[in-house]
C-alpha positions as CSV (number, residue, x, y, z in Angstrom):
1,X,-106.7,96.7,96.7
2,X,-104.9,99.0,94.6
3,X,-102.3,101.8,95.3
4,X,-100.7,104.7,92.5
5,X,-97.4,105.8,92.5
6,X,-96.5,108.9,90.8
7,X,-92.8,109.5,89.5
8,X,-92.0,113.5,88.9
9,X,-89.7,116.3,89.3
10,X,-91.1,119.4,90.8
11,X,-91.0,123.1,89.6
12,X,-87.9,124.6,91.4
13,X,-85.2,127.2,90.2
14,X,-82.5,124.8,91.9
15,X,-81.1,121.6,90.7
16,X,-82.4,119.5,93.6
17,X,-86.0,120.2,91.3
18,X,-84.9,118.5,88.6
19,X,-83.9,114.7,90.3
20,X,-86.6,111.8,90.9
21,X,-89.3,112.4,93.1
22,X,-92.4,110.0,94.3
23,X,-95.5,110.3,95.9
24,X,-98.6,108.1,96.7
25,X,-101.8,107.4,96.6
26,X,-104.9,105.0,97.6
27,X,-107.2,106.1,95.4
28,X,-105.8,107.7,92.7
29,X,-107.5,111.5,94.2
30,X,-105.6,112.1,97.0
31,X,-101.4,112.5,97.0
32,X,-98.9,112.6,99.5
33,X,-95.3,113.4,99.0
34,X,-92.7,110.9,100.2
35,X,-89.0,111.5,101.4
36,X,-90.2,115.1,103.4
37,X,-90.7,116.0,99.7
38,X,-87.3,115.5,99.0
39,X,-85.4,113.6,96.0
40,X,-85.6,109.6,95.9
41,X,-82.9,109.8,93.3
42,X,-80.2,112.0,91.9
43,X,-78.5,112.3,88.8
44,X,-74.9,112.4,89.0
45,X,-74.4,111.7,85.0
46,X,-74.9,114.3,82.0
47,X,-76.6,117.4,83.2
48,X,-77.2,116.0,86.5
49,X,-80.4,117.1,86.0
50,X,-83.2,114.5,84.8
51,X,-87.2,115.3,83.9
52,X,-89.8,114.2,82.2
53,X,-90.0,110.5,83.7
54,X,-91.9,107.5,83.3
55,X,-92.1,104.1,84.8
56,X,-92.7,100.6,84.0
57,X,-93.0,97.2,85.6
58,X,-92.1,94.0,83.3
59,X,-93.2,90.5,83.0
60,X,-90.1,90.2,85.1
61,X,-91.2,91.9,88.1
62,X,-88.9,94.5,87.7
63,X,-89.3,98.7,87.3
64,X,-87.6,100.8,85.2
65,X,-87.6,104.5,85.8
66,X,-86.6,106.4,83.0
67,X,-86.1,110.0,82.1
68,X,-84.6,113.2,79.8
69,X,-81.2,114.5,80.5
70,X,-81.4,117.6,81.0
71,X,-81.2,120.4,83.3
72,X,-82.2,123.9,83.4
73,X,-81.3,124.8,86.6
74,X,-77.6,123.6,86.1
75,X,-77.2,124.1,82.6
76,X,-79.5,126.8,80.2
77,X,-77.2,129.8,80.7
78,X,-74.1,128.0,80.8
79,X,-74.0,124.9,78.6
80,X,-76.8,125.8,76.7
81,X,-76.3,129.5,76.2
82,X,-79.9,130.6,77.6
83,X,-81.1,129.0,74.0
84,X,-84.0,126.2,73.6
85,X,-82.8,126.2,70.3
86,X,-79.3,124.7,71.5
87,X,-81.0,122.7,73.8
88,X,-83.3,120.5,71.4
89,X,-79.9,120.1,68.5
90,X,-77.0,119.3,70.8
91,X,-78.6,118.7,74.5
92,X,-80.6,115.7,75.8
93,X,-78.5,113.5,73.6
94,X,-78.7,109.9,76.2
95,X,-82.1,108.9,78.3
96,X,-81.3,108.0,82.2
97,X,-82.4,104.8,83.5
98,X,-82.6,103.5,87.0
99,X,-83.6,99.7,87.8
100,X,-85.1,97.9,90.9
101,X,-86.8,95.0,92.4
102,X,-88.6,96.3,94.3
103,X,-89.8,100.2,93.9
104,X,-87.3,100.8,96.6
105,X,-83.1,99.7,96.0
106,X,-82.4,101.5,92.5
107,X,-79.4,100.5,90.6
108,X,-76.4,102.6,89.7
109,X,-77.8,105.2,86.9
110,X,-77.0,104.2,83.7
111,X,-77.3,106.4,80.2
112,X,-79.0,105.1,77.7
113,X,-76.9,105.6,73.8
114,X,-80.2,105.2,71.7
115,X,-80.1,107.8,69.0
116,X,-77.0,108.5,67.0
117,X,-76.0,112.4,65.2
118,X,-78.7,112.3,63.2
119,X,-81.1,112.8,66.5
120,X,-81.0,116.2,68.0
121,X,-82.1,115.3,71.2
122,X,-84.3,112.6,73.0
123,X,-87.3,114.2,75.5
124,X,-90.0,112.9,77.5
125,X,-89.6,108.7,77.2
126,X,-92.6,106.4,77.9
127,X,-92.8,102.7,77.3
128,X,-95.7,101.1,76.4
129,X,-95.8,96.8,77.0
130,X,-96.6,95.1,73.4
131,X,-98.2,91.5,74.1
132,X,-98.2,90.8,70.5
133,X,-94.3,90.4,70.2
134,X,-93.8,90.3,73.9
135,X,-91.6,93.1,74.4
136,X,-91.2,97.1,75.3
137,X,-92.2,99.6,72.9
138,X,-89.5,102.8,74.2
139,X,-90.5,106.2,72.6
140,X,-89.9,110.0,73.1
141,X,-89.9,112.7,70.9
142,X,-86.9,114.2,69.0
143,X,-85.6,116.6,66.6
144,X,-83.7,115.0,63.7
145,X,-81.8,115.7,60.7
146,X,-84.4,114.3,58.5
147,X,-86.4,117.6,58.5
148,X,-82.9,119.7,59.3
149,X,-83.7,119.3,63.0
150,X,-86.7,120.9,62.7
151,X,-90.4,120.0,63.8
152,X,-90.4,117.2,66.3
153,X,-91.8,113.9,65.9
154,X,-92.6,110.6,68.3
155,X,-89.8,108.0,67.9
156,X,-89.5,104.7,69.1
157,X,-87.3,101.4,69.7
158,X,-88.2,97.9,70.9
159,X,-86.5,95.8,73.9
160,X,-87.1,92.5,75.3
161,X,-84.5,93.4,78.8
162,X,-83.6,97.3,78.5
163,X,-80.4,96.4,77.9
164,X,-80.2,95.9,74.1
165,X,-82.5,98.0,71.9
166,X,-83.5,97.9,68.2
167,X,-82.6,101.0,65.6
168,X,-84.8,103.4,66.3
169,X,-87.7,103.9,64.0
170,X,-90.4,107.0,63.3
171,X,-93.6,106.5,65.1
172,X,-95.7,109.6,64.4
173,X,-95.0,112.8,62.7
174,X,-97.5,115.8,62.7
175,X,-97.1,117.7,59.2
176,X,-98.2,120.8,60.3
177,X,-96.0,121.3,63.8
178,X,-93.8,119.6,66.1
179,X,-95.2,117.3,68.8
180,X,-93.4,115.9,71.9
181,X,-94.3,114.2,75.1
182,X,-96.2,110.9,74.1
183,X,-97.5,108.9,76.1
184,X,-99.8,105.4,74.6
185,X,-102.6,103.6,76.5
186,X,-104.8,100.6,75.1
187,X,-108.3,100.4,75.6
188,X,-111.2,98.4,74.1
189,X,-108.6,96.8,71.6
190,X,-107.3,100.3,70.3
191,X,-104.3,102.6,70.8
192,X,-104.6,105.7,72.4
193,X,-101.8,108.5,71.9
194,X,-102.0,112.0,74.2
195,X,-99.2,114.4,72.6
196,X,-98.6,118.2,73.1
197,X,-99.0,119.4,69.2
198,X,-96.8,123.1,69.0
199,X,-99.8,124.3,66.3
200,X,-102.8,123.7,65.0
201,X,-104.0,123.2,67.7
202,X,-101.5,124.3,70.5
203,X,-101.7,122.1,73.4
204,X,-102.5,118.6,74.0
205,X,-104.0,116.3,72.0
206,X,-105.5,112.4,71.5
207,X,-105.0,110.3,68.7
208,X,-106.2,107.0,68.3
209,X,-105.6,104.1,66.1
210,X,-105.8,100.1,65.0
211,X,-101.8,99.6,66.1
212,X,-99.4,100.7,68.1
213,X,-96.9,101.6,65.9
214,X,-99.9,102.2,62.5
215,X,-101.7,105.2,61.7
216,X,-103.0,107.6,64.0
217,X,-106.3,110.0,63.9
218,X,-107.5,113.1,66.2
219,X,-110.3,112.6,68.1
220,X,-111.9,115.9,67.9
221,X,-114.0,115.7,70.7
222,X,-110.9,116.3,72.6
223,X,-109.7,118.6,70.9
224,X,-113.4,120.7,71.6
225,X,-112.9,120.0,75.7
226,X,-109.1,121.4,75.7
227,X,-110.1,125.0,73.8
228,X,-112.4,125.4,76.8
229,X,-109.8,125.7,79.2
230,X,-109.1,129.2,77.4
231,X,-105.0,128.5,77.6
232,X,-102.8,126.1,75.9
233,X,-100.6,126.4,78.1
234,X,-100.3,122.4,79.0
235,X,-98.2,119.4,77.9
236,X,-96.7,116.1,79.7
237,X,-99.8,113.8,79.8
238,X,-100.0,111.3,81.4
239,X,-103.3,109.2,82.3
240,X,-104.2,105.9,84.7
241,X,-107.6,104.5,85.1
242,X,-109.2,104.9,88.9
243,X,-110.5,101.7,90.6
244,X,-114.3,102.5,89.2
245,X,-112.5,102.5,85.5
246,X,-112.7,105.8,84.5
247,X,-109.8,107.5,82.9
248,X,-107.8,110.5,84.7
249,X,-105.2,112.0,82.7
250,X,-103.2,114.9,84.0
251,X,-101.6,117.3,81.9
252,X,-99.0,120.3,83.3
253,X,-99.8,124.2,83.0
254,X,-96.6,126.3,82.1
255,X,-98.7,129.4,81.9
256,X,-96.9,131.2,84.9
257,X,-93.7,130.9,86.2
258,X,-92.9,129.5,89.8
259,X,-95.6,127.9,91.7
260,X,-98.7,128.2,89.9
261,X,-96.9,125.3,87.1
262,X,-97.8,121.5,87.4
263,X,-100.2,119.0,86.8
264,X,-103.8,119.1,87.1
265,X,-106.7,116.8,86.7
266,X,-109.4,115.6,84.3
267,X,-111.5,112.9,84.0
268,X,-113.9,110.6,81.5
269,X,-116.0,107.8,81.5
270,X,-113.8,106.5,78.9
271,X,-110.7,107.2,76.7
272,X,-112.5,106.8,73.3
273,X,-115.0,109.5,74.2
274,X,-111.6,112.0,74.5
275,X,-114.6,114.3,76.8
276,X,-112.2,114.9,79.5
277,X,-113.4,117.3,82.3
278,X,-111.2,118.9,84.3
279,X,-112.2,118.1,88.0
280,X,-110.2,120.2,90.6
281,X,-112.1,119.8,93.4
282,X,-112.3,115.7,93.1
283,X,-108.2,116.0,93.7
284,X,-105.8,116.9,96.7
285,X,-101.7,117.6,96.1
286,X,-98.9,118.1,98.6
287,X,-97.7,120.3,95.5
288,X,-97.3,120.7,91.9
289,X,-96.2,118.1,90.4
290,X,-94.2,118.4,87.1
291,X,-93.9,115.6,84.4
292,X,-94.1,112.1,85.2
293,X,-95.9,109.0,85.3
294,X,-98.1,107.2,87.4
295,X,-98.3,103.4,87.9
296,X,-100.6,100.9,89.4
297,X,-98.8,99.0,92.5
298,X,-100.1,97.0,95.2
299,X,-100.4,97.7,99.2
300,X,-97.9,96.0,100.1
301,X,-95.5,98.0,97.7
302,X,-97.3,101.1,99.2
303,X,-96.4,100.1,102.6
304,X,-93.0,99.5,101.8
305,X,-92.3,102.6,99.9
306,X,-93.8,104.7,103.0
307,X,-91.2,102.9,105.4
308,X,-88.6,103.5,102.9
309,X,-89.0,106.9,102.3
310,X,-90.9,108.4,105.5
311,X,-92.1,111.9,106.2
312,X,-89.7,113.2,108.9
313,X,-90.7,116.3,110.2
């Protein structure tokens, strides 16, 4: 049997909102918070202030968590001069990586030196496990002097350890608007990219191609399910396939302030349909959880997280 983990920050005005949080689940429906709801790491590097995270197991056996600098809490009025603008050309310039053996005893955080000053900054990582050349496909979206730090696009390097990486490389670039927080599943011998696209059409979408790293299409049918959610007011998907093998993917509403934010849920038969259905009611949260990424562990690793990181009162 089959447990979930789900790396995020949370939606708070503070700093302590914008560190590593976890929480579980055995069936991939219903969530509980671990730690009292508290941080399971910190960042005490950069911003002190990490989001946007994903996580990976290798071959190996071992996890990588990795995240944006980058805090808002600590930093917009200050460092960043209340600007976005500032933030995406001289902010988020390192990712933040954490190692373990076992989902419990992280390393020392350690900053990641991938793009050079001809990257504007480096958001939302996700990895993505090529067996063809047996190694880690890292990607995130950036601005970049290419296009005078305009428009985002989807990046990438390769790594066979997370210690050395390749030059990174362009992976994806939407003509018409920027696009950030990519995050690639395969399915059915195809690659399947959910993106938030800035315009035409606002909000998230799903590509799909041949390769990982080739040519990427719309599927439209997606495309027709999001505009019926009346707001495109979402971004950070991520998605996981539930024990019967349908696909959930959650994406986060920013369309208030406070509270209201975080993820919500919606599910289809399968990817290459891209008719996802938003499903509330099939779902239970301790609260909203803000970007992140879940992965498939085992009981055991359930087990031991819960004893390492209980619920005290």
């Amino acid at each position: 049997m089959q447990a979930y983990l789900f790396v995020h920050f949370k939606e708070k005005s503070t700093v302590d909102g914008e560190q590593v949080y976890f929480a579980l689940s055995q069936d991939g429906l219903k969530w509980e918070q671990v730690n009292g709801g508290n941080p399971v790491l910190w960042s005490r590097k950069g911003d002190c202030g990490v989001r946007d995270h994903t996580i990976v197991r290798t071959k190996q056996g071992k996890f990588y968590i990795i995240s944006t600098d980058l805090s808002l809490a600590g930093c917009f009025e200050s460092k960043y001069k209340g600007d976005w603008g500032n933030i995406s050309r001289y902010g988020s310039k390192q990712l933040v990586l954490w190692g373990s053996d076992d989902l419990v005893h992280w390393s020392e955080q350690r900053m990641l030196e991938l793009g050079d000053d001809q990257f504007g900054c480096l958001w939302a990582p996700d990895v993505f496990y090529d067996s063809e050349q047996d190694d880690y496909v890292l990607h995130w979206s950036s601005s970049h002097a290419s296009n005078q730090f305009g428009n985002k696009a989807i990046y990438y390097t390769r790594t066979k350890d997370f210690t050395a990486f390749d030059k990174p490389k362009l992976l994806y670039r939407k003509e018409d608007s920027g696009v950030i927080d990519s995050a690639i599943y395969k399915a059915d011998g195809r690659f399947y990219c959910f993106l938030k696209s800035e315009a035409n059409p606002t909000g998230v979408i799903l590509l799909k191609s041949d390769t990982l790293t080739g040519s990427y299409t719309q599927i439209e049918a997606f495309n027709t399910e999001m505009a019926k959610l009346g707001s495109s007011a979402y971004e950070a998907p991520t998605a996981y396939q539930l024990p019967d093998g349908r696909w959930c993917l959650m994406i986060d509403f920013f369309g208030v302030r406070g509270e209201g934010q975080g993820y919500v849920p919606f599910i289809a038969e399968d990817i290459n349909s891209g008719k996802f259905i938003r499903s509330d009611e099939s779902f239970s949260f301790p609260y909203r959880f803000k970007h992140g990424t879940v992965l498939s562990i085992t009981m055991d690793e359930y087990s031991r997280i819960h004893a390492a990181f209980p619920n005290h009162e």
